[in-house]
C-alpha positions in Angstrom: 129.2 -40.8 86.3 130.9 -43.2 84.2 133.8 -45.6 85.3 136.2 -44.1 82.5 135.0 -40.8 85.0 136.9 -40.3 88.2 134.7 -38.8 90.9 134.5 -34.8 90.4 134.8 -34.3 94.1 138.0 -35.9 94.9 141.6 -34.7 93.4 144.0 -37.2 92.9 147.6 -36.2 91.9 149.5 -38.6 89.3 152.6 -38.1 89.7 154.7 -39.7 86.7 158.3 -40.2 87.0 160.8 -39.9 84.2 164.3 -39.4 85.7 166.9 -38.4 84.1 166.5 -38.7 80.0 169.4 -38.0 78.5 171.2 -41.1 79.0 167.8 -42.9 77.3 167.7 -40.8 74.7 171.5 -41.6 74.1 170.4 -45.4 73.9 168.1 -45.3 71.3 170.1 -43.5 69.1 173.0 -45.4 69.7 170.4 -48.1 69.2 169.3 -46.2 65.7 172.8 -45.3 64.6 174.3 -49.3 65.5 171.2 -51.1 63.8 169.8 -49.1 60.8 172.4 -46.2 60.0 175.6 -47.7 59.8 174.9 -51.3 58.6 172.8 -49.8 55.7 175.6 -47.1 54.7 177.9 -49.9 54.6 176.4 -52.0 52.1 175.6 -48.3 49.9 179.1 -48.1 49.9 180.5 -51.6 49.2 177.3 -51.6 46.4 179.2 -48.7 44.9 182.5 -50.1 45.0 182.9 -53.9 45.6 179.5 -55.0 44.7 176.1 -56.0 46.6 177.3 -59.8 47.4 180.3 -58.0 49.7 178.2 -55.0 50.8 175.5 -58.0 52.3 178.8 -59.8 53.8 179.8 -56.2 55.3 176.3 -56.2 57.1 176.7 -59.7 59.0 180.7 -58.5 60.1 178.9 -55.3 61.2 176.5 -57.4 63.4 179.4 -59.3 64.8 181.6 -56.4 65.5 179.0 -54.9 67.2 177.6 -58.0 69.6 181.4 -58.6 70.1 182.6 -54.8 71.3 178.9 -54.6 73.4 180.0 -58.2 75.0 183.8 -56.6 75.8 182.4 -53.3 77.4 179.4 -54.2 79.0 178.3 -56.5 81.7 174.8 -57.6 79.7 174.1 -56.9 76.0 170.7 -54.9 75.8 167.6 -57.7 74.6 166.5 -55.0 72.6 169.9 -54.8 70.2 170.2 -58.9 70.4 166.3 -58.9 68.7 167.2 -55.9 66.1 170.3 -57.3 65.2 169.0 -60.9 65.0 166.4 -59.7 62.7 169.1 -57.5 60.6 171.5 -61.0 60.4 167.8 -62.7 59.2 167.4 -60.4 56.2 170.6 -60.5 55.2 171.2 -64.0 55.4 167.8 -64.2 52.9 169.0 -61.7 50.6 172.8 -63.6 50.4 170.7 -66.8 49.6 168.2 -65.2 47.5 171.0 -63.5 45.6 168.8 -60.0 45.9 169.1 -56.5 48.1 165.5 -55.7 46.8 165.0 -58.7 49.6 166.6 -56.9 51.7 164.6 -53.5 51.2 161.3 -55.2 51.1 161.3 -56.9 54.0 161.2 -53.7 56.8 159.0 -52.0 53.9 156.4 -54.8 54.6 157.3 -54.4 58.6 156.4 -50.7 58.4 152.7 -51.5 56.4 152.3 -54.1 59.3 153.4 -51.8 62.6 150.8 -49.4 60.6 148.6 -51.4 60.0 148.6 -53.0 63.9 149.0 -49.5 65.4 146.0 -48.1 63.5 143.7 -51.0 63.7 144.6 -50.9 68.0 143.5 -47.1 67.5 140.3 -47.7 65.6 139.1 -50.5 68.3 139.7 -48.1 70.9 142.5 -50.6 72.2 145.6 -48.4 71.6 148.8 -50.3 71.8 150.8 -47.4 73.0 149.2 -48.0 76.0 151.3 -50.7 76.7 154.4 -49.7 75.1 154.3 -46.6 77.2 154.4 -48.4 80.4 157.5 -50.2 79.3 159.8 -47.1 79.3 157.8 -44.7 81.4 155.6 -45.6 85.2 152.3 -44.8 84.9 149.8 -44.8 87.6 146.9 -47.2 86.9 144.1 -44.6 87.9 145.9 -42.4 85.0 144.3 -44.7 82.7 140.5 -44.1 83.8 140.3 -40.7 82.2 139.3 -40.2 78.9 141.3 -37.7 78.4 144.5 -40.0 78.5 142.9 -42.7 76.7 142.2 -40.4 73.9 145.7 -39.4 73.6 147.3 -42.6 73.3 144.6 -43.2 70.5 145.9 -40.2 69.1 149.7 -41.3 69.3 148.2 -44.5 67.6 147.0 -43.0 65.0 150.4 -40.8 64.8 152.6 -43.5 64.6 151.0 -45.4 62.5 150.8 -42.6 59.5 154.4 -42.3 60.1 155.0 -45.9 59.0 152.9 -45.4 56.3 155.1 -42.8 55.3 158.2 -44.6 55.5 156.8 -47.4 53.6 155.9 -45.1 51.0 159.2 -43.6 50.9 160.9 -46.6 50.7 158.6 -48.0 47.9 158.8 -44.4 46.1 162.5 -44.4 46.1 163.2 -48.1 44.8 161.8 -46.6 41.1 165.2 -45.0 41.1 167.1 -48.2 41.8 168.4 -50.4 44.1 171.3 -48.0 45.1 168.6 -45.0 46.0 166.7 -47.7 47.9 169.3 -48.6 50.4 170.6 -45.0 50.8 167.1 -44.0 51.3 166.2 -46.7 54.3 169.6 -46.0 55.9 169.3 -42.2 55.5 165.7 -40.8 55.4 163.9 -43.7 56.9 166.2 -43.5 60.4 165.2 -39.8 60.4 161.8 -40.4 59.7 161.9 -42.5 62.7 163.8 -40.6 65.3 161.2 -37.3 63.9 158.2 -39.4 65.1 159.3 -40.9 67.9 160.0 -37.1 68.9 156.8 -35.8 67.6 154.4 -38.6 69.6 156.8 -37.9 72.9 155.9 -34.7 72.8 152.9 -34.7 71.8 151.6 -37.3 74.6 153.8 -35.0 77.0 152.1 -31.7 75.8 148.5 -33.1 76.0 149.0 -34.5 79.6 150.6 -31.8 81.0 147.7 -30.2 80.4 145.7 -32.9 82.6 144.6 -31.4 86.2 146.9 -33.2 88.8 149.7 -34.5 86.7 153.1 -33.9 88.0 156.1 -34.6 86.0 159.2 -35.0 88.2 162.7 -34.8 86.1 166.1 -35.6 87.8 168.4 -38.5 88.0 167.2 -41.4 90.2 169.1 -45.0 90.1 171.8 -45.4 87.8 170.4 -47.8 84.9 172.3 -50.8 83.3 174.2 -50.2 80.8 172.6 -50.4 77.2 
């Protein structure tokens, strides 16, 4: 018997708690919609009409307006929109200096090789990082973590999400050889529905594999009312 092993005479029950969903589910793609949708279909629309310098402008107001309305409804503004949005206001602000949206479309193209690339390489060393990241939405019991079985499935979600930003790299990359204007509608469009596909492919597919675990218990239902995101 190994330590990854626990003992075959002794059934433990793992009982993993995931509330109520829906209003998560609503966060991230409020999240998605707020940070990669709409600030990207605004500057494809000034770039048709006004120009690139204005649709880049457009952005950083849209960053603004958002902070401002999430400040005047909410008690605390999520750390999670603050870091995307700080990071949208970053590339902008490059692109506006550098005079360039290619700027602006290289540098989450270059974000996605590196997630892959770090998501992989976590995979490959046996070290998956979705271990981790799962723990920050969902509670896992620590005796979940001694079966191989689990362990092999985060590998595998690894692996999964890693090929899907691989994907989206390519994608992005593929499109920018029909201009700047395909580029933009292409990371705003097809690249936020690449993303919300695999983060619904590797839920499911770490759900399905460990529902099929002996002693796993999934318990649904509303439980305390989260802050508001």
């Amino acid at each position: 018997m190994t330590p990854d092993t626990p003992h075959a005479d002794t059934f433990v029950e793992h009982i993993i708690e995931l509330g109520d969903l829906r209003p998560t589910v609503m966060r991230g793609l409020r999240l998605l919609l707020e940070t990669v949708i709409v600030p990207t279909l605004l500057l494809y629309c000034f770039m048709l009409t006004l120009g690139a310098f204005e649709g880049l402008v457009a952005v950083l107001g849209w960053c603004v307006l958002t902070v401002g309305v999430r400040m005047l409804t909410v008690r605390r503004v999520p750390g999670t929109l603050l870091l995307v949005l700080s990071m949208l206001v970053a590339r902008t602000c490059i692109a506006l200096v550098l005079s360039s949206v290619y700027v602006f479309l290289l540098q989450p193209i270059a974000g996605s090789m590196l997630m892959a690339v770090l998501f992989i390489g976590s995979a490959v060393v046996g070290r998956p990082i979705t271990m981790r990241l799962a723990q920050d939405f969902v509670h896992l019991p620590e005796r979940l973590f001694l079966d191989e079985r689990v362990r092999r499935m985060f590998v595998q979600v690894s692996l999964l999400w890693g090929v899907s930003r691989l994907l989206d790299a390519a994608m992005s990359l593929g499109v920018l050889h029909f201009g700047v204007t395909a580029g933009v509608f292409s990371r705003g469009v097809f690249s936020g529905l690449l993303t919300a596909l695999s983060v619904g492919v590797c839920a499911y597919f770490g759900w399905s594999r460990l529902h099929r675990i002996e002693g796993v218990t999934f318990h649904f239902g509303h439980r305390s009312r989260p802050a508001h995101a």
